[in-house]
N, CA, C and O atoms as CSV, one atom per row, in Angstrom:
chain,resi,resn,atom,element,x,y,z
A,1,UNK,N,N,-15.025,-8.716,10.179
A,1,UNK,CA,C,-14.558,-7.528,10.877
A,1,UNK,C,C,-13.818,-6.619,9.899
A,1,UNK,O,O,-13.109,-7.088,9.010
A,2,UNK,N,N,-14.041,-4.983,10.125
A,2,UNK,CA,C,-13.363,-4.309,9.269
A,2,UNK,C,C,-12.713,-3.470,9.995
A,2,UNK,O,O,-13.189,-2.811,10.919
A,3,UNK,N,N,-11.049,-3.453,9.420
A,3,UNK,CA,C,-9.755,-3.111,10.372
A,3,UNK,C,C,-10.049,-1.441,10.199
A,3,UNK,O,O,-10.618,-1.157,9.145
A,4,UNK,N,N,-9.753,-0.379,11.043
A,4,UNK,CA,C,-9.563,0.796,10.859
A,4,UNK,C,C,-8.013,0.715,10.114
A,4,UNK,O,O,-7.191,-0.141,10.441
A,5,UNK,N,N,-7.755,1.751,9.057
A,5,UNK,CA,C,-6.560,2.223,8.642
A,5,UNK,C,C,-6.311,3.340,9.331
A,5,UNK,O,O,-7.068,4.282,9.565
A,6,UNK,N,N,-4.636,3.084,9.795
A,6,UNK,CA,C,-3.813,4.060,10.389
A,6,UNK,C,C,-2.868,4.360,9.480
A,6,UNK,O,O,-2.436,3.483,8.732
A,7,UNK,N,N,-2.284,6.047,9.410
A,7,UNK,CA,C,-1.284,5.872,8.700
A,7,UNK,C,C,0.184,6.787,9.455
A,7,UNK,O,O,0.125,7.966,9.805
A,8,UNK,N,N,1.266,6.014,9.559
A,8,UNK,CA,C,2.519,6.831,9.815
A,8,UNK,C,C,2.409,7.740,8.691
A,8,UNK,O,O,1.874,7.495,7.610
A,9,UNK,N,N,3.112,9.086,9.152
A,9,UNK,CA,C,3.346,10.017,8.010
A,9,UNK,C,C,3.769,9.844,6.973
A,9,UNK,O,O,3.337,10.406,5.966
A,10,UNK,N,N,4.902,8.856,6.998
A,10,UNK,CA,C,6.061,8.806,5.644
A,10,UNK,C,C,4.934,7.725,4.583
A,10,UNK,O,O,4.835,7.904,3.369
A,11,UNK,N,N,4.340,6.875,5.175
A,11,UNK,CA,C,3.434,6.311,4.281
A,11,UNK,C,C,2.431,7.218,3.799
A,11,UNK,O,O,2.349,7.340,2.577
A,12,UNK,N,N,1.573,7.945,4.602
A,12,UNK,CA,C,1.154,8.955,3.867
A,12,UNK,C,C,1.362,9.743,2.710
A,12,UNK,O,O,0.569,10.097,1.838
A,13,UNK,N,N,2.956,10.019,2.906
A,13,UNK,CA,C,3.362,10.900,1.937
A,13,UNK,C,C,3.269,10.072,0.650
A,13,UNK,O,O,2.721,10.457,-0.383
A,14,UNK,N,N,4.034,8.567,0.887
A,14,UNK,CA,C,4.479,8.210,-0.042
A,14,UNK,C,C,2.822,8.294,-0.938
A,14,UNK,O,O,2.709,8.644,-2.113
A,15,UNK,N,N,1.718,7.896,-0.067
A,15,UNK,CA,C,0.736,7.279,-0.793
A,15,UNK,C,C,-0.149,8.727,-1.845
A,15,UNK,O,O,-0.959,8.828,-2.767
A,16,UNK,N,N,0.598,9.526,-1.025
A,16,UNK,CA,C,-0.526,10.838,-1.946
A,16,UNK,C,C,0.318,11.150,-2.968
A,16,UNK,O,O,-0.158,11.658,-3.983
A,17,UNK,N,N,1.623,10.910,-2.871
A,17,UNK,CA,C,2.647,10.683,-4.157
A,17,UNK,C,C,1.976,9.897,-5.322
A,17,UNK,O,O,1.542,10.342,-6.385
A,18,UNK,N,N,1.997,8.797,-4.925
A,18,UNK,CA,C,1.588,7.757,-5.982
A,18,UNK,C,C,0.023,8.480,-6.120
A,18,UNK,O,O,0.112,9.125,-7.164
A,19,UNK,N,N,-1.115,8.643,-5.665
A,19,UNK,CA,C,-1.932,9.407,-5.999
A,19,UNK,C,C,-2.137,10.248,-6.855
A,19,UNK,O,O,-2.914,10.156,-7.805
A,20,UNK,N,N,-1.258,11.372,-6.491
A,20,UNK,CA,C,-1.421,12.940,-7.510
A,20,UNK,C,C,-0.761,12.218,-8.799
A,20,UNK,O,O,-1.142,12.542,-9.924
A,21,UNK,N,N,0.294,11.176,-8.601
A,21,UNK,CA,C,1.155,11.295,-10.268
A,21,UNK,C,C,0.121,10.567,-11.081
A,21,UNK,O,O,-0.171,10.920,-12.224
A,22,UNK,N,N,-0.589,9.240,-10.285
A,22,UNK,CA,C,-1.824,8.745,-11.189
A,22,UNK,C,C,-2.598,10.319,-11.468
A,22,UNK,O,O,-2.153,10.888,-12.465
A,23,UNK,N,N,-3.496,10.940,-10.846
A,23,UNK,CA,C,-4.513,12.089,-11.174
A,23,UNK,C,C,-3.937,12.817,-12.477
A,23,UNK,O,O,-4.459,13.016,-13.574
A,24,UNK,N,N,-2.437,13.204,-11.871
A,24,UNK,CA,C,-1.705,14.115,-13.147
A,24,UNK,C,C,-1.564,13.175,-14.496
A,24,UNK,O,O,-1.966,13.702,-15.533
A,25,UNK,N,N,-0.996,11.740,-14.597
A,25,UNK,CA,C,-1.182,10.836,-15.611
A,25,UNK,C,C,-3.035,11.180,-16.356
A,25,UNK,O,O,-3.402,11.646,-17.435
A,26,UNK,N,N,-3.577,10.815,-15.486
A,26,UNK,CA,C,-5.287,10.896,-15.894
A,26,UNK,C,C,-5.152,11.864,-16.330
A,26,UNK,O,O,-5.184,11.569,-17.525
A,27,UNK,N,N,-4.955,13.317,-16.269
A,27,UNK,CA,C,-5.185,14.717,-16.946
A,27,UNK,C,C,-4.783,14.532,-18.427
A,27,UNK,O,O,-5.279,14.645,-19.548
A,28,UNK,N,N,-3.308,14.094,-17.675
A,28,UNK,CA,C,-2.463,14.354,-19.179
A,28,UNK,C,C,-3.057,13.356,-20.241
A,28,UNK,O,O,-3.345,13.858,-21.327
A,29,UNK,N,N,-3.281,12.001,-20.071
A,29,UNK,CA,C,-4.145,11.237,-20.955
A,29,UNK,C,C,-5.619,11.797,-21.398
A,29,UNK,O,O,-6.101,11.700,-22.526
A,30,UNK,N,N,-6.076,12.257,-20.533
A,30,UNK,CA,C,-7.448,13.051,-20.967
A,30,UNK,C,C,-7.568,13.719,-21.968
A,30,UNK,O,O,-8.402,13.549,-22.857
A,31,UNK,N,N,-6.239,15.033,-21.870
A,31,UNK,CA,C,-6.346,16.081,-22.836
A,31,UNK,C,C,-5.853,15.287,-24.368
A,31,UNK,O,O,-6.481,15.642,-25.366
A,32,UNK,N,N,-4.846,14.325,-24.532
A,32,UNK,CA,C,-4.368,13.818,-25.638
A,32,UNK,C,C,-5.545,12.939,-26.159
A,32,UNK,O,O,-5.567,12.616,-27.347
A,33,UNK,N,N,-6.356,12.612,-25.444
A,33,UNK,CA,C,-7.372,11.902,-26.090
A,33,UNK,C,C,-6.876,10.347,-26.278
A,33,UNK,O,O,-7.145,9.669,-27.270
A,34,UNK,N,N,-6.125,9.914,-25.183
A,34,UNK,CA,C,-5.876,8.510,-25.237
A,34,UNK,C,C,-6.751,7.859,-24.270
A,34,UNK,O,O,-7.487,8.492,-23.514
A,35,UNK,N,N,-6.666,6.630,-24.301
A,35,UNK,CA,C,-7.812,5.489,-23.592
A,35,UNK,C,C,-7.022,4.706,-22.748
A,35,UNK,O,O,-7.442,4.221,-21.697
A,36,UNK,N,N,-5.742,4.552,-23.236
A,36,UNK,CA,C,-4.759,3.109,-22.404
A,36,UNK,C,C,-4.730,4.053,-21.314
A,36,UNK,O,O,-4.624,5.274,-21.429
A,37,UNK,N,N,-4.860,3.207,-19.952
A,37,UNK,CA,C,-4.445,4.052,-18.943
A,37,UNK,C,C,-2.726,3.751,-18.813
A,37,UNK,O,O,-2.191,2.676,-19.088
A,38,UNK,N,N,-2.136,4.798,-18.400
A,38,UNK,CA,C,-0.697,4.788,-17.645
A,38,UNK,C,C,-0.233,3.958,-16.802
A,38,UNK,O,O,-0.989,3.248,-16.139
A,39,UNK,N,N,1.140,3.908,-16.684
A,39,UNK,CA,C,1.626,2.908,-15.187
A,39,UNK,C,C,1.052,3.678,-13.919
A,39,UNK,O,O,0.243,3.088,-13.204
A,40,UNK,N,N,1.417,4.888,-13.639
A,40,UNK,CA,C,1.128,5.287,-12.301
A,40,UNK,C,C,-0.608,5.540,-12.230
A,40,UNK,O,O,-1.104,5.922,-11.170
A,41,UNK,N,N,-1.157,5.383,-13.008
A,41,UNK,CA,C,-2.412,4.875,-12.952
A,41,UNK,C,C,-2.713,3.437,-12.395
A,41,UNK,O,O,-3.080,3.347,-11.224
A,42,UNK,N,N,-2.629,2.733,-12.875
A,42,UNK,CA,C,-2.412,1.286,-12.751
A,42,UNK,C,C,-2.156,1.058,-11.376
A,42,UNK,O,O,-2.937,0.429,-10.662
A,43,UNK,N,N,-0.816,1.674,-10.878
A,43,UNK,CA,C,0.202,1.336,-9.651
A,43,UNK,C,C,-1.018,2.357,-8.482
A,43,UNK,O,O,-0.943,2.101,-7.280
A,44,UNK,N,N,-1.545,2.911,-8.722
A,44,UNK,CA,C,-2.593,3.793,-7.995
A,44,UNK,C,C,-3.719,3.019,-7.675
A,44,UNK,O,O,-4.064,3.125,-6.498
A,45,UNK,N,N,-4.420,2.242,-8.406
A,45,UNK,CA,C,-5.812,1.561,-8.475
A,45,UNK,C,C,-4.879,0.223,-7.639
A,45,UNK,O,O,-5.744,-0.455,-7.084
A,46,UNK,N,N,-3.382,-0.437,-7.330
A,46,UNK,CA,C,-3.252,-1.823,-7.302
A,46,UNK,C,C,-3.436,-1.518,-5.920
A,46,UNK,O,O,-4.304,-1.982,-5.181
A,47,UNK,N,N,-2.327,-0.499,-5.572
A,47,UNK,CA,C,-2.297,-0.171,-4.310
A,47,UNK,C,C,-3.749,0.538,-3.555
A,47,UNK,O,O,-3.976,0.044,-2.450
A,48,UNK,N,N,-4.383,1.226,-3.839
A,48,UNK,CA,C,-5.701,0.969,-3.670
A,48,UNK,C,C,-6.729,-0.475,-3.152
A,48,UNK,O,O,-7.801,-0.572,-2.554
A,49,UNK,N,N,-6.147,-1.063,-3.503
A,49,UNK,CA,C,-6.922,-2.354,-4.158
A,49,UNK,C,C,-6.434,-3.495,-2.330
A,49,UNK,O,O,-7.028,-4.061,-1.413
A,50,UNK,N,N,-4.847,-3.186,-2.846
A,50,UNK,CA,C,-4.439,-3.870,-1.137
A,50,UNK,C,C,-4.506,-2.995,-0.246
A,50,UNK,O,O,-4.008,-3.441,0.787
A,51,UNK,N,N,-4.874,-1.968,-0.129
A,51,UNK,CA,C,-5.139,-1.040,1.100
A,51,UNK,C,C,-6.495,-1.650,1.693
A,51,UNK,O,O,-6.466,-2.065,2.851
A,52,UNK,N,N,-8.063,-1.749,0.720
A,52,UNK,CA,C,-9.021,-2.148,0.562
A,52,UNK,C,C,-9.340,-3.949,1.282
A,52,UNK,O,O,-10.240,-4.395,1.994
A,53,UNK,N,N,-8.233,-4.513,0.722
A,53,UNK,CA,C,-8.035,-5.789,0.936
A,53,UNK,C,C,-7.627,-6.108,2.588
A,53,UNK,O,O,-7.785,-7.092,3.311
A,54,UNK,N,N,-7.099,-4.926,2.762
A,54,UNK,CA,C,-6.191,-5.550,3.923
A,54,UNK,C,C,-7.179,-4.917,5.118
A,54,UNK,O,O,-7.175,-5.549,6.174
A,55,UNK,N,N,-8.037,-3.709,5.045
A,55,UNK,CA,C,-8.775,-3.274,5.704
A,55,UNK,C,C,-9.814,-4.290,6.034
A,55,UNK,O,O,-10.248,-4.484,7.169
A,56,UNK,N,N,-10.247,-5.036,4.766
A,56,UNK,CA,C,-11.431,-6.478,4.987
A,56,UNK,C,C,-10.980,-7.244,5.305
A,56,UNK,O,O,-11.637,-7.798,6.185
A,57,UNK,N,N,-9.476,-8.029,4.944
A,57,UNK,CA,C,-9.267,-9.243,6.067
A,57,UNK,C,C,-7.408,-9.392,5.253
A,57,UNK,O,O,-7.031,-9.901,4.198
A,58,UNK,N,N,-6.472,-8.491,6.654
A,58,UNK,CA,C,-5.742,-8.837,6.352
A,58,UNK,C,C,-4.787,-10.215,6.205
A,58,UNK,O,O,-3.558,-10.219,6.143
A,59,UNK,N,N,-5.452,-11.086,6.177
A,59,UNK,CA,C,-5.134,-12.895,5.964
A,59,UNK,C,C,-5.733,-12.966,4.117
A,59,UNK,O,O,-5.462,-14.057,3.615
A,60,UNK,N,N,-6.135,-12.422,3.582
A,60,UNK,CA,C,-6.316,-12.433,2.250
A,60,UNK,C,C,-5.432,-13.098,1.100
A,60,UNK,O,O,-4.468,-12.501,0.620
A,61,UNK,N,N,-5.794,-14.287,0.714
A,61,UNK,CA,C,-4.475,-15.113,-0.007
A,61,UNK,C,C,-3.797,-14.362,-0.790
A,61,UNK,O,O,-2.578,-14.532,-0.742
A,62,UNK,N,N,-4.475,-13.016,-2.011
A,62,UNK,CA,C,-4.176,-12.322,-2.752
A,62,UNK,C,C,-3.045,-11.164,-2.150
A,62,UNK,O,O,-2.292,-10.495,-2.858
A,63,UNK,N,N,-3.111,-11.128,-1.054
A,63,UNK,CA,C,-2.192,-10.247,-0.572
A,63,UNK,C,C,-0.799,-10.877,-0.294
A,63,UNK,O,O,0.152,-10.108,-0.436
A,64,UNK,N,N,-0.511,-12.234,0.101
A,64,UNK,CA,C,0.462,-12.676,0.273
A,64,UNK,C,C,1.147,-12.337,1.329
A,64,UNK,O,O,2.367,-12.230,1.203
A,65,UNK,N,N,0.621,-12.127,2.418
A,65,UNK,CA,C,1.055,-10.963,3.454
A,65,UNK,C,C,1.901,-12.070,4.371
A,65,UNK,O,O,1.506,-13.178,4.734
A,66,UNK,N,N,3.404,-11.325,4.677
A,66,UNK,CA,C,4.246,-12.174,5.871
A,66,UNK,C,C,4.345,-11.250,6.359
A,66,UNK,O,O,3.680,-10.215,6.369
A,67,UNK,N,N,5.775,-11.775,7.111
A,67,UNK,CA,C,6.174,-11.277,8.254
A,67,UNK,C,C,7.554,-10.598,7.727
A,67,UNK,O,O,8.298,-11.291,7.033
A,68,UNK,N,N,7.815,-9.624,7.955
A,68,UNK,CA,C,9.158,-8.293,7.306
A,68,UNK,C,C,9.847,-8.184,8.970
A,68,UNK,O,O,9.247,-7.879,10.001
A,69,UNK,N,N,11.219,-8.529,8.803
A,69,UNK,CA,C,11.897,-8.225,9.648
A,69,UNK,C,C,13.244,-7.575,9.784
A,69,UNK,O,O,14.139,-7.713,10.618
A,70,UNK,N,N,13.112,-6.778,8.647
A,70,UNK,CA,C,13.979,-5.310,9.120
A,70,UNK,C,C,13.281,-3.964,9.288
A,70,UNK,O,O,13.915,-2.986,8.894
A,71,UNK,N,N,11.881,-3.735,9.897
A,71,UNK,CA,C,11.796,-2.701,9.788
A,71,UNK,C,C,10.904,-3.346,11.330
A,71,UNK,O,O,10.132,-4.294,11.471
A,72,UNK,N,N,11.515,-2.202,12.419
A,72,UNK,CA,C,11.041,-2.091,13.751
A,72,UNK,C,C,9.314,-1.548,13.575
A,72,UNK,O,O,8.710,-0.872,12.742
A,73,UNK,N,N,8.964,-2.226,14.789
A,73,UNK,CA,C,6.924,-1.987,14.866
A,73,UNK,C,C,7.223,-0.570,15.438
A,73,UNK,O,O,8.030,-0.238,16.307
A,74,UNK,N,N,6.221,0.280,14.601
A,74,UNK,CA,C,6.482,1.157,15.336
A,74,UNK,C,C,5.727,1.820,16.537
A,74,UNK,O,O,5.783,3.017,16.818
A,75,UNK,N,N,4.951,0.777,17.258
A,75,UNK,CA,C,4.426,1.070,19.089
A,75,UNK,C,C,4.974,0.014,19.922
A,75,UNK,O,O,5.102,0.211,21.130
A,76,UNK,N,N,5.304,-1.071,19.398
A,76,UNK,CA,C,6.079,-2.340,20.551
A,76,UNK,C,C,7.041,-2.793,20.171
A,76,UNK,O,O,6.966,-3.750,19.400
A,77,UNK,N,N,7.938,-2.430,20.453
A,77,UNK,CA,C,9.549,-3.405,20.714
A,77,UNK,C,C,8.883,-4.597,20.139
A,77,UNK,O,O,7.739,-4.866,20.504
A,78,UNK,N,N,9.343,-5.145,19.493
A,78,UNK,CA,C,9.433,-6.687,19.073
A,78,UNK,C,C,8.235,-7.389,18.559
A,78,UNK,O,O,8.358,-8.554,18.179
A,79,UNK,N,N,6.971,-6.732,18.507
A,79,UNK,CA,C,6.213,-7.318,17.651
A,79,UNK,C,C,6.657,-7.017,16.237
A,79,UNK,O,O,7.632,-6.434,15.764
A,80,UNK,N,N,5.492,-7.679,15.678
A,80,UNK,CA,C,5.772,-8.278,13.754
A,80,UNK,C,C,5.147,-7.217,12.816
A,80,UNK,O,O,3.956,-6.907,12.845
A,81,UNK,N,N,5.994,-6.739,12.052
A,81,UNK,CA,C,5.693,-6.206,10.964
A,81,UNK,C,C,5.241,-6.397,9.752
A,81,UNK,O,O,6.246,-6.451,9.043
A,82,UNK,N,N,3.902,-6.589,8.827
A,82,UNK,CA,C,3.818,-7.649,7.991
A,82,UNK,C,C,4.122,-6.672,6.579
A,82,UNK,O,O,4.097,-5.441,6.604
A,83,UNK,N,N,4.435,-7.569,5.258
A,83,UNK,CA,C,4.836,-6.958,4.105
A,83,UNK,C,C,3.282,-7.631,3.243
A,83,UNK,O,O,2.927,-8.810,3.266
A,84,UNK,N,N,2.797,-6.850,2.762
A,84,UNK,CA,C,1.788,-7.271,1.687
A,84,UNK,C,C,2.213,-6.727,0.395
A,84,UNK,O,O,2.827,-5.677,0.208
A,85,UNK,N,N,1.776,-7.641,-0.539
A,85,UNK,CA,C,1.972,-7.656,-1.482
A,85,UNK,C,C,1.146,-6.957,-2.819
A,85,UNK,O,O,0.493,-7.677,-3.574
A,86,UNK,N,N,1.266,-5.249,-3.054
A,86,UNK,CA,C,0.502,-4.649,-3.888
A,86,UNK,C,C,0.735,-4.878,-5.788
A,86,UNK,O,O,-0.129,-4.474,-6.567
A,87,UNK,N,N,1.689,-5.393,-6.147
A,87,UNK,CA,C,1.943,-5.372,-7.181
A,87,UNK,C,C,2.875,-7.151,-7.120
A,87,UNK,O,O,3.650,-7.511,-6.234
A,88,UNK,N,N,2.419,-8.015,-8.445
A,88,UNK,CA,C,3.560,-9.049,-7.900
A,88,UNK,C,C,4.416,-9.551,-9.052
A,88,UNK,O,O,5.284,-10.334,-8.667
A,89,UNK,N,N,4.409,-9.303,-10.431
A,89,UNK,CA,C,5.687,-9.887,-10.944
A,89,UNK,C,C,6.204,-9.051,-12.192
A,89,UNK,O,O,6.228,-9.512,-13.333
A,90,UNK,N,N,6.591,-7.848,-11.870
A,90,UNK,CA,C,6.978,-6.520,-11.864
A,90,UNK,C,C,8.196,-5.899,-11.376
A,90,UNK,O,O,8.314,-5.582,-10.193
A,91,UNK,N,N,8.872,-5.759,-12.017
A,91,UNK,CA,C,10.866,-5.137,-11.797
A,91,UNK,C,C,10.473,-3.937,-10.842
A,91,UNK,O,O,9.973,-2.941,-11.365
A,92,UNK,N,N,10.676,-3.974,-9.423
A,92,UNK,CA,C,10.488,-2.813,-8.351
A,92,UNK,C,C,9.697,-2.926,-8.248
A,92,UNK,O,O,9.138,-1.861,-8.513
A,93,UNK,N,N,8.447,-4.254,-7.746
A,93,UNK,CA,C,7.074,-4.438,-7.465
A,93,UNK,C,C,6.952,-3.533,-6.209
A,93,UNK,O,O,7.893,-3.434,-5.421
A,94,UNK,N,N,5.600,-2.773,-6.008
A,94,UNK,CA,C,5.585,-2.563,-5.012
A,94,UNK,C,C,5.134,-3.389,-3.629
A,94,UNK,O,O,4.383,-4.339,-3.850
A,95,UNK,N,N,5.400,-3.214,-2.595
A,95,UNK,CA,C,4.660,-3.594,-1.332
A,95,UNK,C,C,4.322,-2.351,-0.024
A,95,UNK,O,O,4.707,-1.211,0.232
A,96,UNK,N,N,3.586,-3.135,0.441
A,96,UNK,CA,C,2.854,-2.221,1.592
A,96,UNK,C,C,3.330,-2.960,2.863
A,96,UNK,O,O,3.348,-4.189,2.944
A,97,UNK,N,N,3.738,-2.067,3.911
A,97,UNK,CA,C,3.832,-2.849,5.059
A,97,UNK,C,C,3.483,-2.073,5.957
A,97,UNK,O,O,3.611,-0.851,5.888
A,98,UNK,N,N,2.901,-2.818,7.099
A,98,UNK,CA,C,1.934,-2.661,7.823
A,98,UNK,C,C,2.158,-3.200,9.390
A,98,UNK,O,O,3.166,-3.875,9.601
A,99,UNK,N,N,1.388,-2.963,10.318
A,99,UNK,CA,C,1.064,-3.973,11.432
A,99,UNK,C,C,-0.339,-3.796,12.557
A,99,UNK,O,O,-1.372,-3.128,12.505
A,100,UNK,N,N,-0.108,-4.183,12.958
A,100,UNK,CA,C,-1.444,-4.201,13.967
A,100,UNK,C,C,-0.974,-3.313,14.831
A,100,UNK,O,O,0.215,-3.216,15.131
A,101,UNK,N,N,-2.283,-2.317,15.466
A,101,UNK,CA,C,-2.228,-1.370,16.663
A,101,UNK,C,C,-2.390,-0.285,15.984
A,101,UNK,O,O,-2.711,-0.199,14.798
A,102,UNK,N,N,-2.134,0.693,16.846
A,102,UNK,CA,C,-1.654,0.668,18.369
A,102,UNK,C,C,-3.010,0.382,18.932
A,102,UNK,O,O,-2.836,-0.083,20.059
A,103,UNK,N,N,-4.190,0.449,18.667
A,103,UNK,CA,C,-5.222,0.155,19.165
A,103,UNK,C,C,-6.090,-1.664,18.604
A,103,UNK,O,O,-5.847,-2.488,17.722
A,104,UNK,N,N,-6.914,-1.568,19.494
A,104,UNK,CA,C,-7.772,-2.892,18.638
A,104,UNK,C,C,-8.485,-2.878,17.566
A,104,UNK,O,O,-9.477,-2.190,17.806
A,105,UNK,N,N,-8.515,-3.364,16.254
A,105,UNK,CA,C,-9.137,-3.116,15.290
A,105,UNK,C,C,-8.219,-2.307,14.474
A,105,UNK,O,O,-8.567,-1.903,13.365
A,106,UNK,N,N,-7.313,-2.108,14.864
A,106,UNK,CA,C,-6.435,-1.100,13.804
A,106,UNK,C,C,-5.512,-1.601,13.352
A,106,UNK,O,O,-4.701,-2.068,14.153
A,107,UNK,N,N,-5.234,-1.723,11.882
A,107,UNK,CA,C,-3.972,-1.650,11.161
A,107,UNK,C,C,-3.397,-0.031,11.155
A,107,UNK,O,O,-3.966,1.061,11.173
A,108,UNK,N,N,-1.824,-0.508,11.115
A,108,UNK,CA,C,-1.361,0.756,10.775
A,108,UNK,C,C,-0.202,0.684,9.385
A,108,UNK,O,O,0.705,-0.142,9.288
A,109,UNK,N,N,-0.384,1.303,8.822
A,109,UNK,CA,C,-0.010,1.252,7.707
A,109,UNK,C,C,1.817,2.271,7.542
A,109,UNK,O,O,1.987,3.452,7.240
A,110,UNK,N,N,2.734,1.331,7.843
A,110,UNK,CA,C,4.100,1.807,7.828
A,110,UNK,C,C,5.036,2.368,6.627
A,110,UNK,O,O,6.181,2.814,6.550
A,111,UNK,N,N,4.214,2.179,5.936
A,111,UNK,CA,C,5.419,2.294,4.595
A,111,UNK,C,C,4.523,1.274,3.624
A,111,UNK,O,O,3.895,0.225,3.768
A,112,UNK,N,N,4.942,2.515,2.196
A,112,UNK,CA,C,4.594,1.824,0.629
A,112,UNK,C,C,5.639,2.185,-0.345
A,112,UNK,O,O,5.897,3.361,-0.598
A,113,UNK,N,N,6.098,1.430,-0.764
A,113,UNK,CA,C,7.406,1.502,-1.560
A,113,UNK,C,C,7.992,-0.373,-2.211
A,113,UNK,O,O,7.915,-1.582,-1.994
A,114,UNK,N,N,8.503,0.589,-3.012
A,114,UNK,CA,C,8.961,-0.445,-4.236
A,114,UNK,C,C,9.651,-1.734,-3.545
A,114,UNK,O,O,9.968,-1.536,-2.372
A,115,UNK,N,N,9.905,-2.853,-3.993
A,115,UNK,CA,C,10.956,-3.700,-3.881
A,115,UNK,C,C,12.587,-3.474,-4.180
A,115,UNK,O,O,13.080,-3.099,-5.243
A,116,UNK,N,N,13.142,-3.741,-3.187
A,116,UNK,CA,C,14.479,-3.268,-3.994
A,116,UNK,C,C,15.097,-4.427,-5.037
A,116,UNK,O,O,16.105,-4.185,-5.701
């Protein structure tokens, strides 16, 4: 089964953030004529990568995905919020968190941001 992605706004934002600074990294490496790609390159393709993952089967060992319980669901009182794991042994790794709904088949995607 393949989950529809939902996204709250603030994840949105965050995610076209991390987006444009990879694209703008890619430019700027382009014109200098370098090959290594950048961090926010990198951090662009990981998170990519668990967005992808979690859409095909969010139970994915590589994701590492639990259960996050300071951040409220945001359609039901008291269901579970899960934290997946986009980046993992990395100073301010990032994660993605997520949950099921509001419909069937849907993840919704709450927030992407660093570890504190």
């Amino acid at each position: 089964m393949t989950w529809q992605l939902r996204w709250k706004p603030e994840a949105r934002r965050q995610y076209d953030a991390i987006r444009d600074a990879a694209r703008h990294a890619w430019q700027t490496r382009q014109k200098a004529g370098r090959t290594k790609s950048s961090r926010q390159e990198g951090l662009c393709r990981q998170v990519r990568k668990t967005l992808r993952l979690l859409s095909e089967n969010p139970r994915h060992p590589g994701l590492q995905t639990h259960e996050f319980r300071s951040l409220p669901h945001p359609y039901k009182k008291g269901e579970k919020v899960f934290e997946a794991y986009a980046q993992q042994h990395t100073p301010g790794a990032y994660r993605v968190f997520w949950c099921y709904g509001p419909k069937q088949g849907e993840i919704t995607i709450v927030t992407i941001t660093p570890h504190p």
